[in-house]
Structures are given as structure tokens and as C-alpha cells.
C-alpha positions in Angstrom: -28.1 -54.2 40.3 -29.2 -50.6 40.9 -26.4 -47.9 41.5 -26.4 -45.8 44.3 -27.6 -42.3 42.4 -25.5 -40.6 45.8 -22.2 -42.0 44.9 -22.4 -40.9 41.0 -20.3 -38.1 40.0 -20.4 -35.5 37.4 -18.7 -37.4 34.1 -18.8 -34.1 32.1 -18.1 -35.1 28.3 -14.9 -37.0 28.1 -15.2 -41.3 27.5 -16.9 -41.9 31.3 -19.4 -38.8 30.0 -20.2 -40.3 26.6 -20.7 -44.0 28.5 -23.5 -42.5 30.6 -24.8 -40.9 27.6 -25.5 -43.7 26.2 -26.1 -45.5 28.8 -29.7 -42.9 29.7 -30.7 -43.8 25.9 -30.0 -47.7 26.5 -32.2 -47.9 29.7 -35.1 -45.7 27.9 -35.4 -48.5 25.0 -32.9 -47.1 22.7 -31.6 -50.2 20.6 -29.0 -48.9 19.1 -27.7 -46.9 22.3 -27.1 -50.6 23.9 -25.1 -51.6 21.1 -23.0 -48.5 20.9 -22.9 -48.7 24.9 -21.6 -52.6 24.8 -19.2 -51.7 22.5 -18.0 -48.9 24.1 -17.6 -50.6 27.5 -15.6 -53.6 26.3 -11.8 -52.6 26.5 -13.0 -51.6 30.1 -14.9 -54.6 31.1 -11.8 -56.8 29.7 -9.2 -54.3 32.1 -11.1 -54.9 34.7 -11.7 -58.2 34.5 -7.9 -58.6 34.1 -7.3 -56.6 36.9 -9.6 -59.2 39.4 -8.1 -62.4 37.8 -4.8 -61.7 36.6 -3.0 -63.7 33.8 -3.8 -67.8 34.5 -7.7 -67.1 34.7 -10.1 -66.5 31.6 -10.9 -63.0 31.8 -12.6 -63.3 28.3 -15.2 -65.5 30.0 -15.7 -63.1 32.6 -15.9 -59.9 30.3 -18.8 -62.1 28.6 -20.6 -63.0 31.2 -20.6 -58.7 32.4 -21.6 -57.4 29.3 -24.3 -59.9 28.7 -25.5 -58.1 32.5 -25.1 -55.0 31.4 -27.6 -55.6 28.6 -30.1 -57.3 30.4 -29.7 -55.3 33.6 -29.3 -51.9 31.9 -33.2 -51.0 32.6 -32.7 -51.3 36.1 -30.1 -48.3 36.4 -31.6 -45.3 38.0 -28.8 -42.9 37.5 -26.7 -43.5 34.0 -24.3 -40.9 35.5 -23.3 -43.8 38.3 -22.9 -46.5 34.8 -19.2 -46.8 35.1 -19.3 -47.3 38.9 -21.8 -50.1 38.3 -20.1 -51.4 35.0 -17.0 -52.2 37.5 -19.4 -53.6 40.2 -20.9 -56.2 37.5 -17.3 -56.9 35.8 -16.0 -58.1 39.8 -18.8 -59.9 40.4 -18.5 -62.0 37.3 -14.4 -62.3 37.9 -15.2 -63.3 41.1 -17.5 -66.1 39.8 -15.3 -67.3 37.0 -12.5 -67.6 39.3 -15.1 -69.9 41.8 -16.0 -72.0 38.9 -12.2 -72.6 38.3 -11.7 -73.6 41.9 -14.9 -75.9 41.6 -14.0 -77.3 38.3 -10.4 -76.7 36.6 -7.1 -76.4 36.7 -5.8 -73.0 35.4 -5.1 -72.6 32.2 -1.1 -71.6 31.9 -0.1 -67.7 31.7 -0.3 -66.4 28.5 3.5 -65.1 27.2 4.4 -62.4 24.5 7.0 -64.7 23.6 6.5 -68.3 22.5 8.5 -70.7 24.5 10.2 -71.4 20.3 11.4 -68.1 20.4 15.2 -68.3 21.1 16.3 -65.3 23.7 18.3 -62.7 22.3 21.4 -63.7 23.5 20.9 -67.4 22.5 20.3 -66.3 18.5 23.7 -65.6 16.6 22.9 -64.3 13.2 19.3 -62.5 14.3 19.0 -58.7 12.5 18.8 -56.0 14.8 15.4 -55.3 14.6 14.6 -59.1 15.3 16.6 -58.6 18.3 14.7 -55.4 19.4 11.4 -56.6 18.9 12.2 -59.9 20.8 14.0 -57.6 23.7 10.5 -55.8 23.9 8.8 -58.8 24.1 11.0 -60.3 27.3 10.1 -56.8 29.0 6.2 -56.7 28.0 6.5 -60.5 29.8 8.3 -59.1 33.0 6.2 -56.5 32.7 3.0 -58.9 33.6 4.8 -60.9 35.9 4.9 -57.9 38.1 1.4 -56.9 37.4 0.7 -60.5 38.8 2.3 -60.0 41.6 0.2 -57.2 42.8 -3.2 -57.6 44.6 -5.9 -56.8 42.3 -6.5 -53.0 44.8 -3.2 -52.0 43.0 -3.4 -53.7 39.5 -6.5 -52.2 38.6 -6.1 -48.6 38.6 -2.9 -48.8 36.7 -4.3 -51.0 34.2 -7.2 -48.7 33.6 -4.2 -45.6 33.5 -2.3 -46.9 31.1 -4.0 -49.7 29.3 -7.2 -47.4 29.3 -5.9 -44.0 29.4 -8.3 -42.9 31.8 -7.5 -40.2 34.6 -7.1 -40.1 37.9 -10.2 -38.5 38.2 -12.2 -41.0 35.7 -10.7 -44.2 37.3 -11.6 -42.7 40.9 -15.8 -42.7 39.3 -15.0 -45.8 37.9 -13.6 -47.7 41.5 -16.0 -45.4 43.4 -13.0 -44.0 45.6 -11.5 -40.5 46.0 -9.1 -38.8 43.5 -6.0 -39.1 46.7 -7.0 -42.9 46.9 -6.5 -43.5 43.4 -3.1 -41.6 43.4 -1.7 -43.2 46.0 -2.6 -47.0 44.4 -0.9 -45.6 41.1 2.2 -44.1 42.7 2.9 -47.7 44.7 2.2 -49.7 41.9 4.3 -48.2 39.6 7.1 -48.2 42.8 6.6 -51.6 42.7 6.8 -52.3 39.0 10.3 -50.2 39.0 11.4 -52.2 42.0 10.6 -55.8 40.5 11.9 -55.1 37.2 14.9 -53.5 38.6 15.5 -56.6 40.6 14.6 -59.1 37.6 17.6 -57.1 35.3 
């Protein structure tokens, strides 16, 4: 579970910077370091996870099972500067085993919706106020919206979910996925071709 201390890049002191921080008092002892650091790494173990398994697997399990990792493995990290790189490497691993234990043992679970199947469409509920019918409108696109994602191979999901669900940059998600800045702009730029080209066909 050791990072590679010659991948690590310099975080400087934005959220990637603050993570290895804490993460050089967490591996020292510090108590309540770890517990800032696990709660500080949890919308980004969840993204990720999402990222590897999409929207029919259990990507809470997964987040679980990486953070519970993180605290026991945390010791073992030589260079807290390479703790995002490693976070991601621990997150995949445990995707990768909860979507194995769903192979082995389950069927999926069915793909979570923004819109109850008892919702009526907008165009099949007469009488509805305006804002009802906005916010239901919003909640058909947020659904189309992670059918595309779906659609994608985890290489291209995960970057823009850690852009824009995240709001990490280019630069952060490239120390994060251990790739170079161009690498990560090119996944972004054909996902998001991608998301314009499904949704344009879905209209």
C-alpha cells in the first residue's frame, strides 16, 4: 500500500494540499488528523468509486470498505504528498472487489433515478404549477444526464466526475489519476463531446 514518493507532485495549499497535510499528521499518530483526513476524503472516495462502478453497483459499500484502508493503512505512506494518488489506488481496488463479489454473489441492484417511477412526466400532468413542471423537467435531464455517464468507460467518467462533481482542476485530478495535465484534458473534452452528443440524440 506504499505510494511511489517519485510519482507525488507538488499539492501546494488548495484541497489536494490540505489532504496531504493531514495526511503527514495522520501517519505520525495524530488522532484527530485521521478523522479530519476521513472526512475530508469522503466526497472523493464516493466519486471515485462511482466512477469504477457506475449507477447499478453499491458504491457506498465500496467507499466503506477504502476509507476503512485508508485508516488502517495510513502508517504505511511514505510520502503524504503522493495521499491522493494512493487514496484513488485504494478506492479502485475496493470498486473492483465489490463489483467481483456482485458477480460471485448478486444480482444488481436496479439504477437509482432522480425521479420516482410515480412521478407523472411533464407532459402527462395537466393542472401541475410551473415550478412543479421545472423541477420535474430538471429531474428527467439529471436522469439522462447519468445514463450517459453510464455509458462511458470508467477512463472517461472519472475525471469529469471529479471536475464537476468535485470541482477539482485539471491539474488536481491529473495528481489524483497519476496522469499528465494533457491526458486529463483530453478525457474531459471527449467526455463532455460525448455527453452533448447522447443528450442531443435522447431530445
Amino acid at each position: 500500500m506504499d505510494a511511489n514518493p517519485s510519482r507525488s507532485r507538488e499539492l501546494g495549499c488548495g484541497p489536494l494540499g490540505e489532504l496531504a497535510e493531514l495526511a503527514r499528521h495522520a501517519r505520525e499518530g495524530d488522532r484527530a488528523a485521521l478523522e479530519a483526513l476521513l472526512e475530508r476524503s469522503v466526497g472523493l472516495v464516493h466519486t471515485i468509486a462511482r466512477a469504477r462502478l457506475g449507477p447499478t453497483l453499491d458504491a457506498d459499500s465500496a467507499a466503506v470498505d477504502a476509507l476503512a484502508e485508508v485508516a488502517s493503512g495510513i502508517a504505511k505512506l511514505r510520502d503524504p504528498r503522493a495521499y491522493p494518488a494512493w487514496l484513488r489506488r485504494v478506492t479502485t481496488r475496493c470498486a473492483n472487489r465489490e463489483r467481483r463479489r456482485w458477480r460471485k454473489n448478486a444480482a444488481p441492484p436496479p439504477p437509482q433515478r432522480d425521479t420516482p417511477a410515480s412521478v407523472p412526466a411533464p407532459h402527462s400532468a395537466p393542472g401541475l404549477q410551473p415550478e412543479v413542471l421545472d423541477a420535474l423537467t430538471a429531474r428527467e435531464d439529471a436522469a439522462r444526464v447519468r445514463d450517459a455517464l453510464a455509458a462511458m468507460s470508467p477512463r472517461i467518467r472519472e475525471p469529469l466526475l471529479l471536475h464537476f462533481g468535485e470541482d477539482l482542476a485539471y491539474r488536481e485530478i491529473a495528481t489524483v489519476l497519476g496522469t499528465s495535465l494533457g491526458t486529463v484534458a483530453r478525457r474531459i473534452k471527449e467526455g463532455l463531446a460525448r455527453l452533448r452528443r447522447q443528450l442531443g440524440e435522447s431530445e
